[in-house]
Residue frames as qw, qx, qy, qz and C-alpha x, y, z in Angstrom:
[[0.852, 0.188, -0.489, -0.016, -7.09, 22.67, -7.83],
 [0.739, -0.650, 0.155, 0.086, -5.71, 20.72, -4.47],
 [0.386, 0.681, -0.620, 0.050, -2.14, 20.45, -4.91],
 [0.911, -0.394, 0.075, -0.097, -0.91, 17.20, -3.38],
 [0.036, -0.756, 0.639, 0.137, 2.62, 15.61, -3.13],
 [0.953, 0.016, -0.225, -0.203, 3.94, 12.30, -3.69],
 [0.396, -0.706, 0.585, -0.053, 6.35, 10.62, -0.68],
 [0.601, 0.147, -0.783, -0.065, 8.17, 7.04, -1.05],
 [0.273, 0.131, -0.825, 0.477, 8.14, 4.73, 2.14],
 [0.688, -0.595, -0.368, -0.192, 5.76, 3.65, 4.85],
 [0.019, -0.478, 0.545, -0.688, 5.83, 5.51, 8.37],
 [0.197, -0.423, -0.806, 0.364, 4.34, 4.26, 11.49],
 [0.293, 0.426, 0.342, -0.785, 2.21, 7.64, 11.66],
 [0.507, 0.212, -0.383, -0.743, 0.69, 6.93, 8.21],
 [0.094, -0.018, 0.994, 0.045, 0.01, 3.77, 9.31],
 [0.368, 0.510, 0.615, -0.476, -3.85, 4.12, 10.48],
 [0.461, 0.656, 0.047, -0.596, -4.67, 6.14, 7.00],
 [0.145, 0.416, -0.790, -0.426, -2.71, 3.61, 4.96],
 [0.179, -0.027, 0.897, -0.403, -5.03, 1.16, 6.17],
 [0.390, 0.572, 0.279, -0.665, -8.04, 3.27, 6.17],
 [0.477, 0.497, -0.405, -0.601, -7.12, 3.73, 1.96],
 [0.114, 0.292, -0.942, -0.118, -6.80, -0.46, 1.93],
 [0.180, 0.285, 0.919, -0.203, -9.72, -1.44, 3.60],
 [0.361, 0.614, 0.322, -0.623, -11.59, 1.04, 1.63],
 [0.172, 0.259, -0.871, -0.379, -9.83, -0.55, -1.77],
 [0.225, 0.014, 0.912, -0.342, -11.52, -3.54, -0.28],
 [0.271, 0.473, 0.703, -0.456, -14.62, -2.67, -0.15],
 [0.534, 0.532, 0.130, -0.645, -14.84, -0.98, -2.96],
 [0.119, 0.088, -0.919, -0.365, -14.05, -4.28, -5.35],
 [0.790, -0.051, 0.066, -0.607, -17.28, -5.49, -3.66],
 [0.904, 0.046, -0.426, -0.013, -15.41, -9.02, -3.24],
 [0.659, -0.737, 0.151, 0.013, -13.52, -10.11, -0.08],
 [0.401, 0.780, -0.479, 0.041, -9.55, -10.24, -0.53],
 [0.855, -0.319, 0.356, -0.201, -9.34, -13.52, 1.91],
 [0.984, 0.047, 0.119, 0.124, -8.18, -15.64, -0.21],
 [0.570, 0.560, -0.162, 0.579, -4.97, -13.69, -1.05],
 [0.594, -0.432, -0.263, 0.625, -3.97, -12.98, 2.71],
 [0.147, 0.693, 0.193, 0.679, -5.41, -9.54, 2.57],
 [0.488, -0.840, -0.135, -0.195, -5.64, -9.52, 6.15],
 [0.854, -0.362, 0.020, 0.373, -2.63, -10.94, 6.83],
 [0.493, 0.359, 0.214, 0.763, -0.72, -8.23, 4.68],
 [0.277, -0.786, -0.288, -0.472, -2.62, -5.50, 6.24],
 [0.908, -0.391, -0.040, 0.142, -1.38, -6.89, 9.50],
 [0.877, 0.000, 0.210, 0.433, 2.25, -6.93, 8.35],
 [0.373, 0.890, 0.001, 0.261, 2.57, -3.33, 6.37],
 [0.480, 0.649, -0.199, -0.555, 4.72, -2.71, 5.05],
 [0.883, 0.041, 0.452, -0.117, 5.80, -6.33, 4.54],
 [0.651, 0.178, 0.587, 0.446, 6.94, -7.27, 0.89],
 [0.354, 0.776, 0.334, 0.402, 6.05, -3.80, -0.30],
 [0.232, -0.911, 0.194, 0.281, 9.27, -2.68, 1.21],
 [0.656, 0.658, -0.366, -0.052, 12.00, -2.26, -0.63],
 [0.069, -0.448, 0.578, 0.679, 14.17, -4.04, -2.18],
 [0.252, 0.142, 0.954, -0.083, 10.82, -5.97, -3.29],
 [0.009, -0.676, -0.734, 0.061, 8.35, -3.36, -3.12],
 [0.126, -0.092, -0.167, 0.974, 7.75, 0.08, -2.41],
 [0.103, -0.507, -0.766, 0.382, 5.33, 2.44, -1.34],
 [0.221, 0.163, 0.177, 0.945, 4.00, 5.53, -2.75],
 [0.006, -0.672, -0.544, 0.502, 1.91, 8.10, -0.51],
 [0.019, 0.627, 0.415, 0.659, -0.39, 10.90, -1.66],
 [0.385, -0.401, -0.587, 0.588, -0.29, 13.71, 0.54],
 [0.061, -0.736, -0.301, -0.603, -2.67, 16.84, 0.76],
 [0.396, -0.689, 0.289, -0.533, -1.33, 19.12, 3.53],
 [0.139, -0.437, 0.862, -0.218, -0.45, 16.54, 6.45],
 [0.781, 0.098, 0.385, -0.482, -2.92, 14.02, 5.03],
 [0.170, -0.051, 0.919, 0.351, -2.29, 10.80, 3.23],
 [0.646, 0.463, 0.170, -0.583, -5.53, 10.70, 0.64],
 [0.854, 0.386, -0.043, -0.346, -3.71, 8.20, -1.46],
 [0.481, -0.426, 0.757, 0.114, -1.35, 5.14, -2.11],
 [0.882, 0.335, -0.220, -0.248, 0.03, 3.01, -4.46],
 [0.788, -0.266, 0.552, 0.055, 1.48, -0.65, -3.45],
 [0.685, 0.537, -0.448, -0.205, 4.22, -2.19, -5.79],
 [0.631, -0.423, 0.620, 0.197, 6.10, -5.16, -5.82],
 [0.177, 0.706, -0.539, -0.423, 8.47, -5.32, -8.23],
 [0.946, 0.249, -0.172, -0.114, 8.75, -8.30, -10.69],
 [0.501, -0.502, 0.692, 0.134, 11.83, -10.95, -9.65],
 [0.630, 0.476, -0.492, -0.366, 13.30, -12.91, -12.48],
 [0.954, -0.161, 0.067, -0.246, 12.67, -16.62, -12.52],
 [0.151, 0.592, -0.698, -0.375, 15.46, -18.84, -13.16],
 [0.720, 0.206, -0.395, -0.532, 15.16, -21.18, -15.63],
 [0.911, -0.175, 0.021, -0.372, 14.34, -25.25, -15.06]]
C-alpha cells in the first residue's frame, strides 16, 4: 500500500502540480468551469482558499503532490 501524507497550505513549488490536479478536475467533469472564473482562480492560487477563508490540503507521496482538496469555509450572513 503507498503511504502518503497530508500537508495544509499552498507553496510556490507545488504550484505547477496543484494546477496540473485542477485542470485535470476540469477535464474530468467533461464541462468547462468558465462560467465560475475557473481560470481566473487558477491564475490567482491560492486566492480565497487561503486562510482565514479557505485552506488547502495537499496529498503527498514521497516529494510528490498526487492530491488536493480546496475549501472555503462557510461565512455567516447577517440578517436583513
Amino acid at each position: 500500500m503507498t503511504r502518503f501524507g497530508i500537508e495544509r497550505g499552498f507553496g510556490e513549488s507545488e504550484r505547477a502540480a496543484i494546477v496540473a490536479l485542477l485542470r485535470e478536475y476540469e477535464a474530468g467533469l467533461g464541462v468547462s468551469l468558465c462560467f465560475q472564473g475557473f481560470e481566473a482562480e487558477v491564475a490567482g492560487l491560492p486566492g480565497a482558499f487561503a486562510p482565514p477563508g479557505g485552506q488547502m490540503l495537499l496529498a503527498q507521496t514521497g516529494t510528490s503532490t498526487t492530491g488536493a482538496v480546496v475549501l472555503l469555509f462557510e461565512r455567516e450572513l447577517a440578517a436583513p
